[in-house]
Structure formats: C-alpha cells, structure tokens
C-alpha positions in Angstrom: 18.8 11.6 19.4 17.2 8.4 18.6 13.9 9.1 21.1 14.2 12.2 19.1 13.9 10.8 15.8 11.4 8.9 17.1 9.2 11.3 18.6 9.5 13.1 15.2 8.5 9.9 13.0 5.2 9.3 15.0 4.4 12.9 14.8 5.0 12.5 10.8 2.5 9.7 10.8 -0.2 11.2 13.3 -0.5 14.1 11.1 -0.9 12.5 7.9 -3.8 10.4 9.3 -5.5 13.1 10.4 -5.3 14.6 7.3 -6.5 11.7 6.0 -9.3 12.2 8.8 -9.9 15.6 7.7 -9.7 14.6 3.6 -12.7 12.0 5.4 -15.0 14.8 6.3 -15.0 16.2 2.8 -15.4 12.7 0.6 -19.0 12.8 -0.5 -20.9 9.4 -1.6 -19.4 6.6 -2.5 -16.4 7.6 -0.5 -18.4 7.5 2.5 -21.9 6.1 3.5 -24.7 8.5 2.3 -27.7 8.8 4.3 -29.7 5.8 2.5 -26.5 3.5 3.0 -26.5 4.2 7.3 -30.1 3.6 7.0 -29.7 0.3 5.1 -26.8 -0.7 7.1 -28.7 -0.6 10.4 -32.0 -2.1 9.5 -29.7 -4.5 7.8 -27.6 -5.0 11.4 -30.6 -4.4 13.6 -32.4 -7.3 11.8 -29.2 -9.3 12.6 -28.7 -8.5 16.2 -32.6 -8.6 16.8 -32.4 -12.1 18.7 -29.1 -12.0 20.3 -28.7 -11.1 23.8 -24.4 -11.4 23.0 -22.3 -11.0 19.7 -19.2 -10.1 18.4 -18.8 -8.0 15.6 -15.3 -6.8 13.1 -15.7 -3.6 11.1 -12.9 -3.9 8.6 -11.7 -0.4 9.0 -12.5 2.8 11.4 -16.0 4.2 9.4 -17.1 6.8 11.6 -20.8 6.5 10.3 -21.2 2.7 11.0 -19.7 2.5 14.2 -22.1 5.4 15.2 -24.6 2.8 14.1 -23.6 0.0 15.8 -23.2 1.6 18.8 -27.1 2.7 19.2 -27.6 -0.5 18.3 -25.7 -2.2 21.0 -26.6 0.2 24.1 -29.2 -2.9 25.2 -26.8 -6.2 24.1 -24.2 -7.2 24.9 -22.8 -6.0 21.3 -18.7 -6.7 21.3 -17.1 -4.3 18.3 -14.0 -4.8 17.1 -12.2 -2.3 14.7 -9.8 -3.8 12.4 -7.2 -1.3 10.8 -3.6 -0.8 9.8 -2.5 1.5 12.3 -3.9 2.8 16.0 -3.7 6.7 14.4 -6.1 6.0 11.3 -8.1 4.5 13.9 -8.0 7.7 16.3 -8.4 10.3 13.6 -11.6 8.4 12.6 -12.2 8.2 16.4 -12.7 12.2 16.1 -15.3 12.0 13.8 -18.0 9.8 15.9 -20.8 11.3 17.3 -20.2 9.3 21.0 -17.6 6.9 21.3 -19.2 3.2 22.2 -17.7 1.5 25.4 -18.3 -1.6 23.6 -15.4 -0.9 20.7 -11.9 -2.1 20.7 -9.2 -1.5 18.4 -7.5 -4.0 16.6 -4.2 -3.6 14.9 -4.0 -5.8 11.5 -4.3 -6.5 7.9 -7.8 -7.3 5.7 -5.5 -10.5 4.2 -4.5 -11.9 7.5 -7.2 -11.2 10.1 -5.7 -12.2 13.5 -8.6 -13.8 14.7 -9.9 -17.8 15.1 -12.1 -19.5 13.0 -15.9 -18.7 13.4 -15.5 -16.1 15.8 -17.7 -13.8 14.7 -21.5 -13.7 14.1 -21.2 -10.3 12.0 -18.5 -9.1 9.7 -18.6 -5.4 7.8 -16.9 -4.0 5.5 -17.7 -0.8 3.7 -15.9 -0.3 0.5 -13.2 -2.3 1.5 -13.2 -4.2 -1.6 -11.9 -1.8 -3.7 -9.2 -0.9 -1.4 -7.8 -4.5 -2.3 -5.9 -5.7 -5.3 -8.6 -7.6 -7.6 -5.9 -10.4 -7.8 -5.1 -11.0 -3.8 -9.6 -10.3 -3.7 -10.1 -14.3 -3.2 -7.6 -14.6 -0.1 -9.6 -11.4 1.5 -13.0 -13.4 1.0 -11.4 -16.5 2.5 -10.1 -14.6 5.3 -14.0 -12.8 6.1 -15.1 -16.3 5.5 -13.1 -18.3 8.1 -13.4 -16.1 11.2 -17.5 -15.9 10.2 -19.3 -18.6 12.2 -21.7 -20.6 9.7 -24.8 -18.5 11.0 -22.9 -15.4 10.4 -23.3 -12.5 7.8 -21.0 -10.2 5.8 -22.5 -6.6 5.1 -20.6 -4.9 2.9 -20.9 -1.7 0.4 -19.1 -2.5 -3.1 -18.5 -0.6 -6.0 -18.5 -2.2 -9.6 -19.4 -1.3 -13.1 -21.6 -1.8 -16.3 -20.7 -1.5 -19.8 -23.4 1.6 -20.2 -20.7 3.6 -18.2 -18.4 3.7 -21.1 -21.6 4.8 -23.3 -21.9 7.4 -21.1 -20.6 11.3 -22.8 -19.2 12.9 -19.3 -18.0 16.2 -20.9 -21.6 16.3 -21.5 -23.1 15.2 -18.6 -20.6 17.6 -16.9 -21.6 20.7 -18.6 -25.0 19.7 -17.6 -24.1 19.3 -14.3 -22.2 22.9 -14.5 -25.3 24.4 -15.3 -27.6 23.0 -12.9 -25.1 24.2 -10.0 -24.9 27.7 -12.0 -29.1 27.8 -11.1 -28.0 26.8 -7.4 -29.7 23.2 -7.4 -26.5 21.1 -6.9 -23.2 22.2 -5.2 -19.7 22.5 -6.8 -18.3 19.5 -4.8 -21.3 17.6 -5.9 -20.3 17.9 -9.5 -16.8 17.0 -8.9 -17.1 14.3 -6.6 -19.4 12.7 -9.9 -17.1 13.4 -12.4 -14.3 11.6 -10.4 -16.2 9.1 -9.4 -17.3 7.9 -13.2 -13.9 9.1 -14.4 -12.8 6.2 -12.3 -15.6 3.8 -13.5 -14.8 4.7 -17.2 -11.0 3.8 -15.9 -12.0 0.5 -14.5 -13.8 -0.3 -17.5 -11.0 0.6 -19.9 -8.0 -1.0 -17.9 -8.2 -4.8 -19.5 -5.9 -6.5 -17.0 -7.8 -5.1 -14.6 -4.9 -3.5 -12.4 -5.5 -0.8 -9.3 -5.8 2.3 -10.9 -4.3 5.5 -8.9 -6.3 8.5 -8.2 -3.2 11.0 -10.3 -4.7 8.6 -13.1 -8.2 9.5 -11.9 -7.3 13.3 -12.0 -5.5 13.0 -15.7 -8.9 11.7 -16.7 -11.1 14.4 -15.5 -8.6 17.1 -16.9 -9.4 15.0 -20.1 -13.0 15.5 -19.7 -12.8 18.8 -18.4 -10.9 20.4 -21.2 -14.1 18.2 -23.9 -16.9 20.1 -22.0 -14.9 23.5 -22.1 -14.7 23.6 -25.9 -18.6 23.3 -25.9 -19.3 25.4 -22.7 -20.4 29.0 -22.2 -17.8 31.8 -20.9 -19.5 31.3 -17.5 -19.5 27.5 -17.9 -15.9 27.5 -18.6 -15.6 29.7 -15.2 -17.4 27.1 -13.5 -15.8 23.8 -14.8 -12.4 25.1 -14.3 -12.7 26.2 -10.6 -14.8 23.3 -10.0 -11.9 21.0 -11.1 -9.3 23.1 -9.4 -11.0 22.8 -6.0 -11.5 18.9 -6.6 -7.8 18.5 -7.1 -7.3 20.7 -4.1 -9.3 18.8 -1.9 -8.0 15.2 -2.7 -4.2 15.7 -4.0 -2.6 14.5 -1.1 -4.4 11.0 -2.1 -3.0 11.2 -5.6 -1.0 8.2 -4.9 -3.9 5.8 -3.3 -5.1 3.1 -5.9 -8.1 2.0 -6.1 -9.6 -1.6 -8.3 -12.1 -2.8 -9.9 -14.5 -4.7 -11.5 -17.5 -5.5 -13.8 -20.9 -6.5 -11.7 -20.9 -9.9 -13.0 -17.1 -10.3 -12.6 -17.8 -9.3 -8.6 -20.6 -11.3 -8.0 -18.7 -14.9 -9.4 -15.9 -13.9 -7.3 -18.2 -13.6 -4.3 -20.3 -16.4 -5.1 -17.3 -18.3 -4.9 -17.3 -18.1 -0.5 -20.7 -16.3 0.0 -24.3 -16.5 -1.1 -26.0 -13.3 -2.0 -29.2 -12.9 0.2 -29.9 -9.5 -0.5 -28.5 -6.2 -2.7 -29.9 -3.0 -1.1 -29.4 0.6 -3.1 -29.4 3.6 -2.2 -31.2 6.6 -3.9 -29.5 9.5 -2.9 -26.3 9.5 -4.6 -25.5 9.2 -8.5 -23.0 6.3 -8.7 -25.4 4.7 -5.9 -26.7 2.3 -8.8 -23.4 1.1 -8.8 -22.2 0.5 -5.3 -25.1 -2.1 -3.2 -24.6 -3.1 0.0 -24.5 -7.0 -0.3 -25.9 -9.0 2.7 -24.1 -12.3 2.1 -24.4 -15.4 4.5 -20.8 -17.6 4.0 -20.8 -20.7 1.5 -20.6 -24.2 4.0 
C-alpha cells in the first residue's frame, strides 16, 4: 500500500510538470526568450566563452531555449552546464522541449536562495527571469547567493522584467480594442493580444501594489476581466466577439497557474538593488516583443 501511494504521488507530480512543460510551449514573450533575447543571450555567452578552452556554467532553472544555446556553443570547449531547479521532473519536462540534449549538462537539485555550490566556482551564471519568480524582500540573499559561487572574473546574464511610471499612463481598454482590431485584419494573432494584455495588466499591478508584495496571476486575470469589460462598452459587435473569446482562451490557457505569484519592481528600484552586488556592463533589448522595453538582459560582472 505504501509503494502504492507512492507510486501514485510521483505520478501526481510528473504530470503536473509536464503540464507545466506543456503550459511552456504556449507562453509567448516575456514568459520565454523571444528570438532577439536567444540571439542576445549567445553573442552575450559566446563573447564570454570566446577565450576559454574549460568553464563551468549554472542556468538557474531548465530554459529549453538557452540550454539549446549553450550547447552549440560548447560542442568545441570543454563547456560544463549545470541546471539548477527545484525538482528532477520540472527538469525533464523542460528536457522534452530541447532541440538535442547536450552531453555536457547535468542536473542539479536545489533552491535559487541556497545554491549548493563553493565559492567562485563558476565563471558564468544565467538566469532568465528568475528574478521575478523571487520575493522582492528575500531578492538581496538571491544576489548574494549568484554572487558568491561567481568567481571575480565571472558574469551574471540575466533577463529582468521591471516597470516605468508611463505604464500606469497607459489606457489598456484602449490599447486592447486596438489591438482587437488589428488581429480582426489578420496582422497579429489572438494569443498575441492576450499575452499583452496580461503582461501589462501585471505591470499596472506591480505599479499599483505599494508594499510591493508578489502579486498572483488569479489577480492578474481579475485585472484583465477589468479591462476587458472597459474596452467592451466602447467596442463594435464584432469587437466584443473578439475581446471576449480572446480573454476566454487566455484564461484557458494559463488557469492551472492561477495560483503562481509573480513580483516586482520599478527600473530604478531594480537597478539599486543590483548595484548593490553587481556592476551593470551592459542592458541589451529586444525588439520583437511589446513589453521587450521592459525586460533587458543585464550583463553584470560581481562587485569585489
């Protein structure tokens, strides 16, 4: 009975990380890399690994898109990967998703807060939204952590979202019957338009949330419906059509994340908080993406 029970409990958590896998393959940008982030990513790692025959690398997390990268990269080096992540089945749903899996890769069990590694270890540290997937109060013992198993030559790349005070200036119900109308015409898909609404639903969340606590994507959701319902009242009868099975396919997609939380903060809030352990050598943007002027990919060398 117990091997039983067992058997059944890792069959429970299999399956939700490969729905989580699955809920993966149908993020759009920021939620993944977009193209311009993979290509700033490796010319950002390929100009770090030009000149070394041997390095070790941690990838906070199991991104399918940068380990693809960093396994081209490595077919000539000796180029040691190590994949840090809460559980071995997040880790082999993502596993699915790359293109060839790199000989060079290991997984590591573990947590972003207490990285079970030695100090300056590694000569390459990245990290692709994994910011925001931390508590903005506990974010100064994660940079600590990426700090102290970075050698002093080493390099954190990493893809962070923030935002601006123009994003509560911003009218979304209008912006989203815009949006509605261009993807009645054909130029921009339905997903498209939802993944942007979310995605600045959240920022206008961020923005508004004063103690600056993680905000849940059910909160996320409530807000859209919020905007949703604004643009209706101003929208055409096929409009309305449009907004409402746009949002209904949205929730769909992502309602068995409803409960994942998400922080956040201002640009110049981030930036002290990363000055703090890192200098900022370089910001690179994408173009390809709306929300891409808010989430750079910081090249940062670690503070001596």
């Amino acid at each position: 009975m117990i091997q039983k029970k067992q058997n059944k409990e890792k069959l429970l958590v299999r399956e939700k990380w490969r729905k989580v896998a699955q809920i993966y393959t149908r993020a759009l940008p920021p939620n993944r890399p977009s193209s311009d982030d993979c290509l700033i990513y490796a010319k950002n790692i390929a100009r770090i690994l030009k000149n070394k025959k041997a390095a070790k690398v941690l990838l906070m997390g199991s991104s399918p898109r940068i380990r693809d990268i960093l396994r081209d990269l490595s077919l000539n080096k000796e180029i040691r990967v190590f994949c840090l992540d809460l559980t071995p089945e997040m880790y082999q749903a993502m596993t699915s998703l790359v293109y060839v899996k790199n000989p060079k890769e290991k997984f590591v069990k573990g947590n972003w807060l207490q990285i079970p590694f030695e100090k300056n270890y590694f000569d390459l540290v990245i990290g692709d939204e994994v910011i925001c997937n931390v508590e903005n109060k506990r974010h100064d013992q994660l940079f600590a952590e990426v700090r102290r198993i970075l050698k002093d030559s080493g390099f954190w790349l990493t893809r962070h979202n923030f935002f601006t005070p123009a994003i509560i200036k911003f009218n979304l119900p209008l912006f989203l019957l815009k949006q509605t109308k261009a993807t009645l015409r054909g130029e921009i898909t339905g997903q498209q338009v939802g993944n942007n609404i979310s995605i600045l639903s959240m920022y206008r969340l961020f923005y508004k949330e004063k103690e600056n606590k993680p905000i849940k994507l059910n909160n996320m959701f409530k807000y859209y419906n919020k905007v949703k319902e604004e643009a209706i009242k101003i929208a055409k009868p096929e409009e309305k059509i449009m907004i409402e099975k746009t949002y209904r396919n949205f929730i769909s997609a992502f309602y068995d994340m409803k409960t994942v939380q998400w922080s956040g903060l201002s640009k110049q809030e981030s930036e002290k908080e990363l000055n703090k352990h890192f200098r900022i050598l370089r910001r690179g943007y994408s173009n390809d993406y709306i929300s891409a002027k808010f989430s750079p990919i910081y090249l940062l060398s670690p503070r001596k």
